[in-house]
PALOTI-585410 format. One record per residue: residue in three letters; x, y, z of N, C-alpha, C, O, CB in turn. Coordinates in steps of 0.02 Angstrom, whole numbers, padded with zeros to 5 digits, always signed. Glycine has a CB too. Example, Ala and Ser with C-alpha at 12.3 -4.5 7.8 and 13.67 -1.06 7.14 Angstrom:
ala+00660-00284+00390+00615-00225+00390+00660-00165+00390+00712-00166+00423+00565-00224+00452 ser+00642-00112+00354+00684-00053+00357+00645+00002+00394+00670+00057+00402+00704-00030+00286 
***
This chain:
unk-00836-00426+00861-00781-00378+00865-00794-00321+00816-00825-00332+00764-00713-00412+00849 unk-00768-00248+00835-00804-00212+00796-00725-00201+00750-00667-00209+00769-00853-00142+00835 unk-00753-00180+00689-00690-00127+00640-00705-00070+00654-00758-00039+00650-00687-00127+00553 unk-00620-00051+00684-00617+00014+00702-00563+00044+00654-00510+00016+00640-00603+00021+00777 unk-00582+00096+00635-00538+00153+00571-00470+00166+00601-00474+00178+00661-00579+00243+00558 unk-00408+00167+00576-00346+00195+00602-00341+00254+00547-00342+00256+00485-00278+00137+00606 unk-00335+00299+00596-00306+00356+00534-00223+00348+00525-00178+00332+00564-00322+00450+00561 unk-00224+00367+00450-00140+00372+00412-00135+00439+00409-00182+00478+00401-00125+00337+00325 unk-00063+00455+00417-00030+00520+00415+00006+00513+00357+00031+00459+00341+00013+00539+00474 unk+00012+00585+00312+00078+00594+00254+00120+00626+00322+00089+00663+00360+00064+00663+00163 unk+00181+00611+00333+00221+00646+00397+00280+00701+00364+00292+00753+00394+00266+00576+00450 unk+00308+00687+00309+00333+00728+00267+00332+00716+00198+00313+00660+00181+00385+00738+00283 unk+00356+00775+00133+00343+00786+00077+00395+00824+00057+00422+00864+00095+00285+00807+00068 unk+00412+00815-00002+00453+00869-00051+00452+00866-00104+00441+00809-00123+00511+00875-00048 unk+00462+00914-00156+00478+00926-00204+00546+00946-00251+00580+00994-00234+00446+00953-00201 unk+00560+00913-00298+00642+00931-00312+00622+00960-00385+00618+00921-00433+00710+00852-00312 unk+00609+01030-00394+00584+01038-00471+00642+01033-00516+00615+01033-00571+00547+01110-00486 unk+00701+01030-00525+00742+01011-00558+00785+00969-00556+00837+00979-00588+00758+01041-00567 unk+00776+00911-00520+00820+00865-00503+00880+00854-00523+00885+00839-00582+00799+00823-00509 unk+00955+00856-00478+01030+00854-00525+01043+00782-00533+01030+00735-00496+01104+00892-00486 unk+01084+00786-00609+01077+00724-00632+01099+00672-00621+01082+00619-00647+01082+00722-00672 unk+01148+00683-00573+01192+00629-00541+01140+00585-00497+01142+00524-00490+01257+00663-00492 unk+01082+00639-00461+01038+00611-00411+01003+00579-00451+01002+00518-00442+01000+00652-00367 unk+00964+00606-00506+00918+00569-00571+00949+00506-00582+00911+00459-00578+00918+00612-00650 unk+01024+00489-00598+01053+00439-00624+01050+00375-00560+01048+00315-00574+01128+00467-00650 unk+01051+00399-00494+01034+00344-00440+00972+00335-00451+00967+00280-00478+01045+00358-00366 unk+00928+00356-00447+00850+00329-00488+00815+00313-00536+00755+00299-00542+00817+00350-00488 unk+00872+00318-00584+00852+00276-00628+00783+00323-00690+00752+00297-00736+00824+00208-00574 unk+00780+00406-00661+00734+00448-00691+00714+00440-00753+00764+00438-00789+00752+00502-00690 unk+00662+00434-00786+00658+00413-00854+00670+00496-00906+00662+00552-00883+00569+00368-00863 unk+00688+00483-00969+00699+00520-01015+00651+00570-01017+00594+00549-01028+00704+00488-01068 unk+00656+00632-01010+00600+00703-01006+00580+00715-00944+00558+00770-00928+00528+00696-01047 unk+00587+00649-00886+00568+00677-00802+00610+00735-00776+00659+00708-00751+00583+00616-00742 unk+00614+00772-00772+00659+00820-00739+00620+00850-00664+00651+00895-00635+00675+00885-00798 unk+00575+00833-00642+00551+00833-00577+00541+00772-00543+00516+00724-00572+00498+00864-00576 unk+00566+00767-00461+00553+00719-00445+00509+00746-00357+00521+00798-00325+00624+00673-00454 unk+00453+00683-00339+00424+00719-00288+00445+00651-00223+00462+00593-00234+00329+00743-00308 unk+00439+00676-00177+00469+00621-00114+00420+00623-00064+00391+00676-00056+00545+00641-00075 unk+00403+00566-00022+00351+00568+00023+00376+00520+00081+00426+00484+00075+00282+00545-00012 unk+00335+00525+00142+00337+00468+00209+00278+00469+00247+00243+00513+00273+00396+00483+00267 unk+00277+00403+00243+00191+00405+00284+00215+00363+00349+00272+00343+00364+00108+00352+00230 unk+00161+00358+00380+00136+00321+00456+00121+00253+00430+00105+00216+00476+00058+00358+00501 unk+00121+00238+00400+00075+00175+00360+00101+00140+00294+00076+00162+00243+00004+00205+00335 unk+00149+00086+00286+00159+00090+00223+00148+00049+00163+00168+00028+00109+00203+00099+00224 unk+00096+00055+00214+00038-00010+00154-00011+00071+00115-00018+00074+00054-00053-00098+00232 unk-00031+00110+00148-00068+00140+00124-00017+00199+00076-00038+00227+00025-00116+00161+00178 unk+00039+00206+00101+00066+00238+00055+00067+00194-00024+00036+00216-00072+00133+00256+00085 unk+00106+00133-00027+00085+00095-00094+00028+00093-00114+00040+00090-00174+00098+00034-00097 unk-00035+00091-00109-00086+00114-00135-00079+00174-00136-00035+00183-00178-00137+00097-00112 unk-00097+00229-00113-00102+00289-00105-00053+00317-00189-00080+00357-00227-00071+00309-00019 unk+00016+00288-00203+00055+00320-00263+00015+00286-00305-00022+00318-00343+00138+00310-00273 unk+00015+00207-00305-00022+00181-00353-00076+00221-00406-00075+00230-00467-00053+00136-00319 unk-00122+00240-00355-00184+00283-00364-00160+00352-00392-00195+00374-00438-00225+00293-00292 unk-00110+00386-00374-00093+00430-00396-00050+00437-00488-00035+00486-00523-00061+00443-00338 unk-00044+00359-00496-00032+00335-00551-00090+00352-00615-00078+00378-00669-00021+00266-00534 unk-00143+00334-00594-00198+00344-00642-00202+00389-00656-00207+00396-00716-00249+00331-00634 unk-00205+00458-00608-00215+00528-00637-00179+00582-00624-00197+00641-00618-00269+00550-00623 unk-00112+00550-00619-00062+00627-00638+00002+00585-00687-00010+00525-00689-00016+00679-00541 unk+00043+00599-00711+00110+00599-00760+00156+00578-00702+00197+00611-00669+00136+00684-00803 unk+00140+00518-00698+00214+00525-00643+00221+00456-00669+00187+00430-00714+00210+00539-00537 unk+00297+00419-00616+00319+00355-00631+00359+00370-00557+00390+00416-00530+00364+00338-00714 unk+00336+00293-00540+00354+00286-00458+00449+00252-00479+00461+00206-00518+00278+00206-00402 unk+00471+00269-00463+00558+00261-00427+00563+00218-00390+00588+00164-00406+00591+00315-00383 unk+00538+00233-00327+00577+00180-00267+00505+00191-00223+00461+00235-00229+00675+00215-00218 unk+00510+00148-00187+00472+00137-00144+00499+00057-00075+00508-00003-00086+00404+00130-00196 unk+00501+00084-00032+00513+00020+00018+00505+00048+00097+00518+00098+00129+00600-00016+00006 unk+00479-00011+00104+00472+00010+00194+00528-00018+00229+00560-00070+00225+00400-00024+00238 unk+00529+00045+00275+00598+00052+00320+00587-00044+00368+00533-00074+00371+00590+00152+00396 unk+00638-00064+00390+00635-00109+00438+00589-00101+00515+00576-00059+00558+00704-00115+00449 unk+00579-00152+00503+00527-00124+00604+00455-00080+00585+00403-00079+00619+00596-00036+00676 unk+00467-00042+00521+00413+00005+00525+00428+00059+00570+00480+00067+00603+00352-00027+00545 unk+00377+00096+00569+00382+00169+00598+00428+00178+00672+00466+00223+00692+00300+00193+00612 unk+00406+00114+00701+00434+00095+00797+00508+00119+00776+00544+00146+00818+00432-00018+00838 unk+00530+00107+00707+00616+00085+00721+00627+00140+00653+00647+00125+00597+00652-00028+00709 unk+00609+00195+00675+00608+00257+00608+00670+00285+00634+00680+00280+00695+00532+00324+00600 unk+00724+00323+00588+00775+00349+00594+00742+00415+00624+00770+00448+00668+00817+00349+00531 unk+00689+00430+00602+00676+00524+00612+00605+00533+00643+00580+00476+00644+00675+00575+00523 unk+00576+00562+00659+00496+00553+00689+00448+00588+00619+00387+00594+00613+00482+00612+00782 unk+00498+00607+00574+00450+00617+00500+00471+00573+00457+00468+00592+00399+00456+00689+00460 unk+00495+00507+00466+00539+00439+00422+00472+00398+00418+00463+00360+00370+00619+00386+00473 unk+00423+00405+00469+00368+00354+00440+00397+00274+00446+00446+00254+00477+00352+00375+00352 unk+00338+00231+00396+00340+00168+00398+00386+00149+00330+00416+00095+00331+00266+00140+00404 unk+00390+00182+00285+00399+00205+00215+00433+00255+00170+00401+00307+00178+00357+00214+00203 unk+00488+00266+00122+00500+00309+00063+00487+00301+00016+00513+00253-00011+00544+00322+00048 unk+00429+00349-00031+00410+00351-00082+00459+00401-00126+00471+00461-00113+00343+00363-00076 unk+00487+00360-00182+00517+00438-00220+00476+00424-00309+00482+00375-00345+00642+00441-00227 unk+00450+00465-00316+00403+00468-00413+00435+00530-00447+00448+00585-00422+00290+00489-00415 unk+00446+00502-00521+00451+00571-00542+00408+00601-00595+00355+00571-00602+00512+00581-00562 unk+00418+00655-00637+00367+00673-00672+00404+00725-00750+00461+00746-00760+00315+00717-00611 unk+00370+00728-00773+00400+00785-00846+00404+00843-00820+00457+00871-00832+00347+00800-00919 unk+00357+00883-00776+00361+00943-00764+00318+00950-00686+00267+00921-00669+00332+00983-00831 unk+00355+00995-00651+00352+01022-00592+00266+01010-00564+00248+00989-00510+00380+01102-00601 unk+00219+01034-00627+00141+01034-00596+00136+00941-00600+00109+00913-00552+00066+01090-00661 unk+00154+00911-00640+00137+00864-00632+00151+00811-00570+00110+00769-00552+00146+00853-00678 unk+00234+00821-00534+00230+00788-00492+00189+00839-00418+00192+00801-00369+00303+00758-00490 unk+00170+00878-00406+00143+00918-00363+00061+00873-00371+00023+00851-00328+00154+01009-00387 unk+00059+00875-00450-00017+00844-00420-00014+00775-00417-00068+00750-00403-00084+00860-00465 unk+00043+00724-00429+00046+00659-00385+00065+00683-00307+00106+00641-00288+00111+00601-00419 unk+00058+00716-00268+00076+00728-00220+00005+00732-00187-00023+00701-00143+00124+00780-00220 unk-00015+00789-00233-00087+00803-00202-00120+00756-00194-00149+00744-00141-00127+00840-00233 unk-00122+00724-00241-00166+00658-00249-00143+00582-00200-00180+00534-00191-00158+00638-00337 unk-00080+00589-00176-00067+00546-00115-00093+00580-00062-00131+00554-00022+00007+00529-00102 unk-00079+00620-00061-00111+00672+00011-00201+00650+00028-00234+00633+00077-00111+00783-00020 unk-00208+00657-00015-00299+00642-00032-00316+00561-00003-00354+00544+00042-00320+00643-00140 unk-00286+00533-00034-00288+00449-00037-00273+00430+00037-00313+00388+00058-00223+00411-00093 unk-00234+00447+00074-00181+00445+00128-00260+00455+00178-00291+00410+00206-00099+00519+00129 unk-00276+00514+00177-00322+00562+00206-00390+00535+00221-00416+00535+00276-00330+00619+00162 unk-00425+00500+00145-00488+00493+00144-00493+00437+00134-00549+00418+00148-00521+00527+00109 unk-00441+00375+00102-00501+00323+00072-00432+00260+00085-00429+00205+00057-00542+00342-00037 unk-00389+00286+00128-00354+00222+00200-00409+00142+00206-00470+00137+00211-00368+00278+00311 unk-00369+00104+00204-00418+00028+00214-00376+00012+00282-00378-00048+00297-00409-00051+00137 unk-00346+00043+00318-00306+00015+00398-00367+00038+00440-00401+00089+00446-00214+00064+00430 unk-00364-00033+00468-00411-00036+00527-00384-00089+00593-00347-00137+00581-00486-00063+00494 unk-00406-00075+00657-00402-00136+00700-00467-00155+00729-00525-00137+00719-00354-00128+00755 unk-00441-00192+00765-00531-00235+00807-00525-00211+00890-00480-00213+00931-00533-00361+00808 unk-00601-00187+00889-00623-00146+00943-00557-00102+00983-00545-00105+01044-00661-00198+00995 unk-00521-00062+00933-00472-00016+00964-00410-00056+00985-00367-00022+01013-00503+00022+01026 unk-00396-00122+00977-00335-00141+00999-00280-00138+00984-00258-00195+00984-00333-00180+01005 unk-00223-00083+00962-00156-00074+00931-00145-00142+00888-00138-00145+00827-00094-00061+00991 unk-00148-00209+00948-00121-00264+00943-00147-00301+00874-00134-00359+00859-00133-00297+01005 unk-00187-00255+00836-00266-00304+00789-00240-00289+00743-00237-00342+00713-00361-00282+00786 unk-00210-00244+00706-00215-00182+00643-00196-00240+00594-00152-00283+00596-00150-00099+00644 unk-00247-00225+00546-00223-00248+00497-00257-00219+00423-00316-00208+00434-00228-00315+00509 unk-00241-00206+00361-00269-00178+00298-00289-00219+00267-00260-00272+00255-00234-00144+00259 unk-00362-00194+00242-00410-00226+00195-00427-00177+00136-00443-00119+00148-00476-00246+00234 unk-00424-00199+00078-00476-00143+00046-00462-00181-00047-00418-00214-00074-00439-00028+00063 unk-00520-00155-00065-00532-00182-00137-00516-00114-00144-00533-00074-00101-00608-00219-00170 unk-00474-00091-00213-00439-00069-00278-00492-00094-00343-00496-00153-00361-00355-00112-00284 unk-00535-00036-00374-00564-00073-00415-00541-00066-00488-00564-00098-00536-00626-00063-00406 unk-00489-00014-00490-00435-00013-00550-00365-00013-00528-00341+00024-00486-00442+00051-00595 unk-00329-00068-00568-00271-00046-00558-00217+00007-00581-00217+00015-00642-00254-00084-00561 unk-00168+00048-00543-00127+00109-00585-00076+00064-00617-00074+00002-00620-00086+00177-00534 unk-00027+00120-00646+00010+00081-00703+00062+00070-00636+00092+00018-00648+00039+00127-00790 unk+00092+00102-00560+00134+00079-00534+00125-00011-00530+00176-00045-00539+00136+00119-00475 unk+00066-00039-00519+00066-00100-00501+00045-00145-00565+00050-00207-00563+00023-00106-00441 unk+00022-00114-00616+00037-00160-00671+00105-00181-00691+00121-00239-00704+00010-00136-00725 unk+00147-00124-00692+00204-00137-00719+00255-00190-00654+00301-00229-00668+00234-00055-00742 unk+00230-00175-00589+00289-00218-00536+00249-00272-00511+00265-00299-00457+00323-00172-00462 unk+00198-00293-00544+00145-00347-00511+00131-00397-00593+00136-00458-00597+00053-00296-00469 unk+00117-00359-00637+00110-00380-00689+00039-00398-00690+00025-00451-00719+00155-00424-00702 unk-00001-00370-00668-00068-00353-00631-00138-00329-00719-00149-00270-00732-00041-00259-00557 unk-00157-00364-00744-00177-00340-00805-00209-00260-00818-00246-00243-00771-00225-00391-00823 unk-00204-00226-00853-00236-00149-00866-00301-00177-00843-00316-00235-00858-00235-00108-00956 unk-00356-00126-00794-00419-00133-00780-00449-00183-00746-00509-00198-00739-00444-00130-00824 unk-00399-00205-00728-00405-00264-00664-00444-00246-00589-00425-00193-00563-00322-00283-00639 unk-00470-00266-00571-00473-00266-00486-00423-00306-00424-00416-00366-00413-00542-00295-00473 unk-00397-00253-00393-00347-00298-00346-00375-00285-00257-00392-00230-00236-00250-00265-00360 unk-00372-00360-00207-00370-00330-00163-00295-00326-00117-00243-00352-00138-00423-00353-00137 unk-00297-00299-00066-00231-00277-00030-00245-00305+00021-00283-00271+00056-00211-00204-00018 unk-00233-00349+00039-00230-00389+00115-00192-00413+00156-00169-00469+00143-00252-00431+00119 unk-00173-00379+00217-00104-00369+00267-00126-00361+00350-00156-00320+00385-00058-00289+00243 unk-00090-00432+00356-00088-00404+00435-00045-00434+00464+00011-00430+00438-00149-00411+00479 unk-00051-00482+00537-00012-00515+00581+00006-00578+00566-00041-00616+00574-00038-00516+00636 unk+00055-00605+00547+00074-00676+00494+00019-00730+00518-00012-00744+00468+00169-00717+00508 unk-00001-00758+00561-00018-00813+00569-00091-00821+00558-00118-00867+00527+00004-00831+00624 unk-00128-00757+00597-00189-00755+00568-00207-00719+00474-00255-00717+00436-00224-00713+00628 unk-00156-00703+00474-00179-00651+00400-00155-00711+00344-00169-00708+00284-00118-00554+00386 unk-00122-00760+00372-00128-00837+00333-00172-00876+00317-00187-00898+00261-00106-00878+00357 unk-00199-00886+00381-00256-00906+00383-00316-00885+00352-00351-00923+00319-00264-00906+00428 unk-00330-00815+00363-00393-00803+00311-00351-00774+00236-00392-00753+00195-00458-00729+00350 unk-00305-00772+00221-00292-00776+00146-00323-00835+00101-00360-00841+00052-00218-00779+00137 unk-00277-00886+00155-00316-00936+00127-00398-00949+00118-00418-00991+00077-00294-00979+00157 unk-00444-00913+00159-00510-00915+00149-00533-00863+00102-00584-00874+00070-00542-00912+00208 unk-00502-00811+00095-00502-00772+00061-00483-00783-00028-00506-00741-00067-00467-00737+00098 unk-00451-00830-00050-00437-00854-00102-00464-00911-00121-00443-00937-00173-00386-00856-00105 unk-00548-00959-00060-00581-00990-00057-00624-00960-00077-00660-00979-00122-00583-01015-00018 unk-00627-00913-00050-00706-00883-00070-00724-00831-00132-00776-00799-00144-00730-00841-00006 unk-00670-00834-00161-00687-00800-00221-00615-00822-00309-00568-00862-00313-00686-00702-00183 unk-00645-00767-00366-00602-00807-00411-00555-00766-00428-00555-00730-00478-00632-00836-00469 unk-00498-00771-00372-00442-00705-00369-00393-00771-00362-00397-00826-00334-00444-00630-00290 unk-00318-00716-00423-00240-00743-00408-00203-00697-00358-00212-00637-00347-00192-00745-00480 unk-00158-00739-00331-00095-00715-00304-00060-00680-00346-00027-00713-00386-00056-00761-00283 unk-00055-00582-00349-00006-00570-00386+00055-00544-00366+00101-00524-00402-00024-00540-00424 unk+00051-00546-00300+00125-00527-00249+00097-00549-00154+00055-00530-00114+00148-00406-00258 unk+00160-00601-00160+00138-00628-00059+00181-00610-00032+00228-00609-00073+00132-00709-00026 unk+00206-00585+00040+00247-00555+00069+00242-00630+00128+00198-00655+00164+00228-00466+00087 unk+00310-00643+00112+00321-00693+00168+00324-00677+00232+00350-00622+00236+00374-00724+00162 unk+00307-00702+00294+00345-00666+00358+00388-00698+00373+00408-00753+00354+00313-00653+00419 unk+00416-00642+00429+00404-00585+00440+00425-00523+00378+00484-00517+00361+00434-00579+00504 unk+00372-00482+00348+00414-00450+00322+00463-00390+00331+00504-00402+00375+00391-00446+00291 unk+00468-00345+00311+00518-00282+00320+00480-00257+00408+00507-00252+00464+00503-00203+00235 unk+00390-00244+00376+00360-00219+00442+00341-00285+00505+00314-00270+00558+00285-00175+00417 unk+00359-00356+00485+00358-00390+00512+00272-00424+00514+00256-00452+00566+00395-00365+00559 unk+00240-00420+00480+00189-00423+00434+00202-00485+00399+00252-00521+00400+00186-00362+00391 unk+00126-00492+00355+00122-00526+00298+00063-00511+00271+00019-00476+00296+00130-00592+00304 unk+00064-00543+00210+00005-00532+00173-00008-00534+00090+00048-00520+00068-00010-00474+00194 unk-00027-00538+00065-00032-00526-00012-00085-00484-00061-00138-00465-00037-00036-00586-00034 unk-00071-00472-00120-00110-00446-00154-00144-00477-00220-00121-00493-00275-00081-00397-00161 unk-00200-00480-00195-00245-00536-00252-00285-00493-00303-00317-00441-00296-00312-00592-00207 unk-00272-00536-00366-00308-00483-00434-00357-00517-00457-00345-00577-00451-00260-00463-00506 unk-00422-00504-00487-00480-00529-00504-00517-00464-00552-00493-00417-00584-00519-00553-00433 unk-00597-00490-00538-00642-00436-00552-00662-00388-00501-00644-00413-00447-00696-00462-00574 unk-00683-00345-00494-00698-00310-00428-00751-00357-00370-00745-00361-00309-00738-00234-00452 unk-00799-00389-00414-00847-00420-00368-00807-00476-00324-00816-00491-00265-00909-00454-00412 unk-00745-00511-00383-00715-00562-00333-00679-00540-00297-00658-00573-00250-00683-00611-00353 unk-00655-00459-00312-00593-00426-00232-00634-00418-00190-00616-00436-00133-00545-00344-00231 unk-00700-00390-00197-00721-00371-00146-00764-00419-00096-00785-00401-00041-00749-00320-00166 unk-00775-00495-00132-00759-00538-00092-00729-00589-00044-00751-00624+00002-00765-00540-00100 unk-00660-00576-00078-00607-00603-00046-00600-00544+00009-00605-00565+00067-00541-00619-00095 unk-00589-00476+00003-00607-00411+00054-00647-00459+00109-00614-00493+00149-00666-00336+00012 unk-00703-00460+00110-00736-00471+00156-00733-00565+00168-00759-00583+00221-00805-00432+00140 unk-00713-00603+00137-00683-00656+00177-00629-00650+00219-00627-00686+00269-00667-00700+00141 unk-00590-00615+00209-00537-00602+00237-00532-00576+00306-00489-00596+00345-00511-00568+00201 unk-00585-00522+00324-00608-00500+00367-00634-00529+00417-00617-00526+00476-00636-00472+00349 unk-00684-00563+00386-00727-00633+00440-00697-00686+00468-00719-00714+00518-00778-00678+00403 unk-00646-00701+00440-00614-00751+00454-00542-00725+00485-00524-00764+00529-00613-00795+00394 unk-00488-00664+00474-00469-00630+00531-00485-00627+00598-00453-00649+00646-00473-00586+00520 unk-00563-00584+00599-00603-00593+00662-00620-00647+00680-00632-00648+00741-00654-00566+00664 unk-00624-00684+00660-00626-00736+00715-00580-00785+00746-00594-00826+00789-00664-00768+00701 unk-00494-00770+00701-00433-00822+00716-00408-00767+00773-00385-00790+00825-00367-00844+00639 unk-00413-00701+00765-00411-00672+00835-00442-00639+00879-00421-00604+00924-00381-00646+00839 unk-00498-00654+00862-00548-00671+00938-00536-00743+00976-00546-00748+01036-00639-00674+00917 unk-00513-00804+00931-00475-00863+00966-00421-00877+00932-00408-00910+00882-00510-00926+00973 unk-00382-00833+00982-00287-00866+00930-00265-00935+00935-00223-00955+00894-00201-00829+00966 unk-00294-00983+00990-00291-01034+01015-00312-01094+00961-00278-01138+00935-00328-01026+01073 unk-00365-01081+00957-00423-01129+00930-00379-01144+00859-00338-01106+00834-00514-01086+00917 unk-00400-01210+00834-00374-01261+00795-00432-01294+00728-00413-01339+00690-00353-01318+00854 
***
């Protein structure tokens, strides 16, 4: 079966350069943020990575983040996405360039893929070989860690988790039971990079082949 690339969309974006404080006070804005930036993707596995990443190299602090129910199929708006990201920042350039820098991530370096083009396959793989401070601080994920991100269709993405946490020397640092919000499952395992990026590719092998035979026992 081949891996085939799904492209992710950012579908909308904004900027609030002075955020009013009543709105700040529902988010919880930290002391000196007075900008806050907002996002929605197609994808909202790649959006949580995507801010993550945007953690390391701009001034921001992620707010909220959660994927809508159903995912994108069951979006209020056709720019609502799978996902709402809201981060904020000290000053106006800084959340613009966590923006930029999701835009980028979103764009170029996506781990959603399915097998030989089938809608029905999709599922995300990808080794993280630093972690940002969004997922240290909500994972408890150690500074300079390697994490991988592994998500797909509950029954098979069970199955090779579990091989996936066979084959290499990675913890569980967040599992999404199914069905979840997107009706999904999956978890995110922390190690060294060599052991994400083995569990990465156990995960894979053993995917491909619980659905190339969904049957088989």
């Amino acid at each position: 079966m081949k891996i085939i690339p799904i492209e992710a969309h950012v579908l909308s974006q904004k900027l609030i350069a002075n955020v009013n404080p009543e709105l700040a006070r529902m988010y919880n804005v930290p002391e000196g943020h007075h900008s806050i930036g907002l996002f929605a993707t197609d994808n909202d596995d790649v959006a949580y990575l995507a801010v993550d990443d945007a953690t390391k190299k701009a001034n921001i602090k992620v707010l909220h983040a959660e994927t809508f129910y159903g995912g994108q199929t069951c979006s209020w708006s056709k720019y609502g996405g799978s996902v709402v990201v809201v981060f904020s920042g000290p000053k106006v350039q800084d959340v613009r360039s966590g923006l930029a820098y999701v835009n980028d991530y979103v764009k170029n370096q996506s781990g959603l893929f399915n097998l030989d083009g089938d809608s029905g396959t999709a599922f995300y793989a990808d080794c993280i070989p630093r972690v940002g401070k969004y997922y240290q601080e909500k994972f408890n994920i150690p500074e300079g860690m390697s994490y991988s991100y592994l998500v797909g269709g509950p029954i098979e993405t069970n199955f090779a988790l579990d091989k996936a946490l066979k084959s290499s020397d990675t913890k569980i640092a967040h599992y999404w039971y199914p069905p979840s919000h997107a009706n999904s499952s999956g978890a995110i395992l922390y190690g060294t990079e060599s052991a994400c990026r083995s569990a990465v590719n156990a995960f894979i092998d053993t995917l491909k082949a619980a659905t190339a035979n969904p049957m088989g026992i």
